[in-house]
C-alpha positions as a Markdown table, in Angstrom:
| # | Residue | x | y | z |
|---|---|---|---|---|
| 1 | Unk | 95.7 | 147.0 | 141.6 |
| 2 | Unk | 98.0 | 149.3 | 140.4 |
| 3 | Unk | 100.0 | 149.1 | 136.9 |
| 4 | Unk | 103.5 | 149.6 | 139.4 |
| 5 | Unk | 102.7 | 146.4 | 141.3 |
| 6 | Unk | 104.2 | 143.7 | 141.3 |
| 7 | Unk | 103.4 | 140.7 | 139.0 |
| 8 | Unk | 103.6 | 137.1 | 139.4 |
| 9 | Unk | 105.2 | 134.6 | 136.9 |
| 10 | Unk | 101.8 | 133.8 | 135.5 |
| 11 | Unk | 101.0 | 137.5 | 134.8 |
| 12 | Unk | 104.1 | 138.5 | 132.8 |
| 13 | Unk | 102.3 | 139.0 | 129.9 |
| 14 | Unk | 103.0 | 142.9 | 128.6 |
| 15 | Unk | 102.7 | 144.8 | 125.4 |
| 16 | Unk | 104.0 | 148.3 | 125.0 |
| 17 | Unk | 104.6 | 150.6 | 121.9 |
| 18 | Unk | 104.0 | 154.1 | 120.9 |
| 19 | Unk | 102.8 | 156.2 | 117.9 |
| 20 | Unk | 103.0 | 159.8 | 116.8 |
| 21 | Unk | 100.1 | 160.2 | 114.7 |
| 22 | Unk | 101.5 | 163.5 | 113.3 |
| 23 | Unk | 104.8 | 161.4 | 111.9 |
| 24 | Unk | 103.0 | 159.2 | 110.2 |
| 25 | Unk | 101.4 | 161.2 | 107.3 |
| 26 | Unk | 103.4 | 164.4 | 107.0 |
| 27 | Unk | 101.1 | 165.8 | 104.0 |
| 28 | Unk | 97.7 | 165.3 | 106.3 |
| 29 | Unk | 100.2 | 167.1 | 109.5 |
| 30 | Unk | 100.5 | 169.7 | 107.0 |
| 31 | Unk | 97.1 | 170.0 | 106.1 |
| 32 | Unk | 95.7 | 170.0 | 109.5 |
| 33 | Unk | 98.8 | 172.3 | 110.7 |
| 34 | Unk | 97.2 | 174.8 | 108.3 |
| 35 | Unk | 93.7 | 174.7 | 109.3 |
| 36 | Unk | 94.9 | 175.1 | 112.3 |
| 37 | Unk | 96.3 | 178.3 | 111.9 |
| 38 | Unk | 94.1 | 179.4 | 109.1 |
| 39 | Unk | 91.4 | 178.9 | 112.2 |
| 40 | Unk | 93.1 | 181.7 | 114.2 |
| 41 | Unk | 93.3 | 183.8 | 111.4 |
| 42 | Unk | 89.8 | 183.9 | 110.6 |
| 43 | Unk | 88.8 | 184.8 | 114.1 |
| 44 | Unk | 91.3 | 187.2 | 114.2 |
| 45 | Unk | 89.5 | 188.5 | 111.3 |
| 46 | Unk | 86.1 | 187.9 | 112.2 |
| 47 | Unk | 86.7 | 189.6 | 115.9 |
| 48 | Unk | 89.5 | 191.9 | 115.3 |
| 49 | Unk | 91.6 | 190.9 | 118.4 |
| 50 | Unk | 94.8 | 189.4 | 118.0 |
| 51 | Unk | 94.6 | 187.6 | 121.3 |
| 52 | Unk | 91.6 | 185.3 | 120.5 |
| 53 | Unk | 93.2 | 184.3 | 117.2 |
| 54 | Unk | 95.6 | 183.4 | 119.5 |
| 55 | Unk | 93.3 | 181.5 | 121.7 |
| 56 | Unk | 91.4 | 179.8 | 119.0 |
| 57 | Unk | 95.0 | 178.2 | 118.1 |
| 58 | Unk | 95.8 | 177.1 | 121.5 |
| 59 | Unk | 92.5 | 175.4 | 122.3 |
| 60 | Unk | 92.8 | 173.7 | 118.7 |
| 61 | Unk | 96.5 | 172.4 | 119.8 |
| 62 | Unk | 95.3 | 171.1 | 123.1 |
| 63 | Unk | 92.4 | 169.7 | 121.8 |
| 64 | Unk | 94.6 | 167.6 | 119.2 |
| 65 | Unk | 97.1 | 166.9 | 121.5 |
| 66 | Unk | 97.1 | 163.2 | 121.1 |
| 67 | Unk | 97.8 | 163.6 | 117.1 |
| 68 | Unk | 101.0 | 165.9 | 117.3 |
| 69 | Unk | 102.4 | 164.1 | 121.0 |
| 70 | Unk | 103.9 | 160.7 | 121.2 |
| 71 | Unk | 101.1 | 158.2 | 123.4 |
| 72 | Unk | 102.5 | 155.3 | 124.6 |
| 73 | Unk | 100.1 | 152.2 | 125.4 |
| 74 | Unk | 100.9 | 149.3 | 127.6 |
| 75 | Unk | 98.8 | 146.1 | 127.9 |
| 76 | Unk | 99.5 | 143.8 | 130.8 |
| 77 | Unk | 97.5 | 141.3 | 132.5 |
| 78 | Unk | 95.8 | 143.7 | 134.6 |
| 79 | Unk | 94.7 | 146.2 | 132.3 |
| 80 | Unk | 95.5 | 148.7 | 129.9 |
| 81 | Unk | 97.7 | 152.1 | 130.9 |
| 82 | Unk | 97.9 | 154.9 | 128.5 |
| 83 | Unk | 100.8 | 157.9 | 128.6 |
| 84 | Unk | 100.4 | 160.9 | 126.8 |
| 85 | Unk | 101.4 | 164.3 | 127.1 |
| 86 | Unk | 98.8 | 165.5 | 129.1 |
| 87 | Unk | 98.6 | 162.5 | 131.7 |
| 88 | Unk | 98.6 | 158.8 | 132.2 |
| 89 | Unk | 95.1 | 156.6 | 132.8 |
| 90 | Unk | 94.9 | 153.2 | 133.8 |
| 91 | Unk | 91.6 | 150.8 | 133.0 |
| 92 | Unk | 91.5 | 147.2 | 134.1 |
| 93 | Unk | 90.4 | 144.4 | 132.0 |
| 94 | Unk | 87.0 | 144.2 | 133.9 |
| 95 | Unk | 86.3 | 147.6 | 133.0 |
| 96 | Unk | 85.2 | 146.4 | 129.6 |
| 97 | Unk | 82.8 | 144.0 | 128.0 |
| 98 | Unk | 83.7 | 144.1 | 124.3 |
| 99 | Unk | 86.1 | 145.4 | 122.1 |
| 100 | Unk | 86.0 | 146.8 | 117.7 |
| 101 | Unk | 88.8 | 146.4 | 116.0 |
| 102 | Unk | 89.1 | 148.5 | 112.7 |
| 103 | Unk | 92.6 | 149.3 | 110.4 |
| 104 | Unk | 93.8 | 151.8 | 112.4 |
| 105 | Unk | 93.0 | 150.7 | 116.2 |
| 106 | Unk | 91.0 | 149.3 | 119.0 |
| 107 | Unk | 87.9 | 150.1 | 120.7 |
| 108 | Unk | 87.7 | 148.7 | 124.2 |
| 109 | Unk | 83.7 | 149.2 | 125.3 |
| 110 | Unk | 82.4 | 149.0 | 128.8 |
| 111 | Unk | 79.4 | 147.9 | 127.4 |
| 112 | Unk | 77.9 | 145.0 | 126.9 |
| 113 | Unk | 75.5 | 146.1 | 123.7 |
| 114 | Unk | 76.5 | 148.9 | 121.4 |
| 115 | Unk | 75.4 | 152.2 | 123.1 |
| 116 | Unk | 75.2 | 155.8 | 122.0 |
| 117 | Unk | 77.7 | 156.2 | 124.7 |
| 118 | Unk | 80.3 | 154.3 | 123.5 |
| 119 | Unk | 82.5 | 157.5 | 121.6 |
| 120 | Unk | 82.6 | 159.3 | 125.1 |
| 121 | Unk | 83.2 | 156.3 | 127.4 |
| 122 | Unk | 85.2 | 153.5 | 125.2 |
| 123 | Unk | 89.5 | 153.5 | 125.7 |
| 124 | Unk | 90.4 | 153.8 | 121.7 |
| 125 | Unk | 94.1 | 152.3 | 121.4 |
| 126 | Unk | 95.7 | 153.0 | 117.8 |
| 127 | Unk | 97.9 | 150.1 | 116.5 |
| 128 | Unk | 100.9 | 151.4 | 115.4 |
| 129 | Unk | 101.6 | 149.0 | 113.2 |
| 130 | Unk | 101.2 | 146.4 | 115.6 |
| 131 | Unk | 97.9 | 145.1 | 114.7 |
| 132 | Unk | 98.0 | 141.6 | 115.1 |
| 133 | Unk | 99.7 | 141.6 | 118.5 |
| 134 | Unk | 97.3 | 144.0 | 120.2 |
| 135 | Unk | 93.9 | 142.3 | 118.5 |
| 136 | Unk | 95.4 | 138.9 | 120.5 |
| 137 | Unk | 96.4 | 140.6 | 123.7 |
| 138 | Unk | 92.6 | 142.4 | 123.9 |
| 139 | Unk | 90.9 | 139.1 | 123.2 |
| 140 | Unk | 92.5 | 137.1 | 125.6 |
| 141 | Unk | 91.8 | 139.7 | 128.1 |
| 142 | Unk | 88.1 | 140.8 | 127.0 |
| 143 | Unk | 87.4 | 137.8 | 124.8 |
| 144 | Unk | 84.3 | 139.8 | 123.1 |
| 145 | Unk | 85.2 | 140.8 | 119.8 |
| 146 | Unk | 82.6 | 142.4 | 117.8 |
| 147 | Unk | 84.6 | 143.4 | 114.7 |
| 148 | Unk | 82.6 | 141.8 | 112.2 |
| 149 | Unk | 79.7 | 143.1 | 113.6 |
């Protein structure tokens, strides 16, 4: 199933919000804003070519994308879709086996145990100042909650 489909009455259930992490701390934004471009300069330096100072400041930005763009996270019966800049993904509950909560989001593992894996293959969801409501949405969908593990 797709998240456009259709839902029955029984599976009405949604969540949706969004967070800009760069709003959210301006004096960390600022911070990271100027390693960022202290980054280019010192390649610029270090290599003497404008153009991969340049570079070295673009791949920063797009690897940070999710901190200065606006991601928008909705949790429905049928699984959890994710917007961003960059794309939108879509994971179904079955998809995971366990979930972390911590202060500032969600882990949703697809596995069972923790795994070396789980930073490169887990959906992280931040709360944005939501916490409660998304901790009860992902344990009535996942039910394994291994936060005070």
């Amino acid at each position: 199933m797709q998240p456009g489909d259709s839902m029955s009455p029984d599976e009405s259930a949604r969540l949706e919000w969004s967070v800009l992490p760069f709003k959210e701390n301006l004096k960390r934004s600022m911070i990271v804003v100027g390693i960022i471009i202290g980054s280019g300069f010192v390649v610029y330096l270090g290599f003497g070519d404008v153009f991969l100072g340049v570079l070295s400041v673009v791949i920063l930005l797009v690897s940070l994308h999710t901190y200065f763009t606006r991601t928008t996270y909705c949790l429905t019966s049928k699984g959890v879709e994710i917007r961003s800049s960059l794309g939108r993904t879509f994971k179904s509950w079955s998809e995971f086996k366990r979930f972390h909560a911590d202060g500032k989001g969600i882990s949703l593992s697809p596995f069972e145990k923790p795994s070396r894996l789980e930073p490169f293959r887990s959906v992280r969801l931040l709360y944005g100042g939501n916490r409660e409501d998304v901790v009860e949405f992902v344990s009535k969908n996942i039910g394994r909650d291994t936060t005070d593990n």
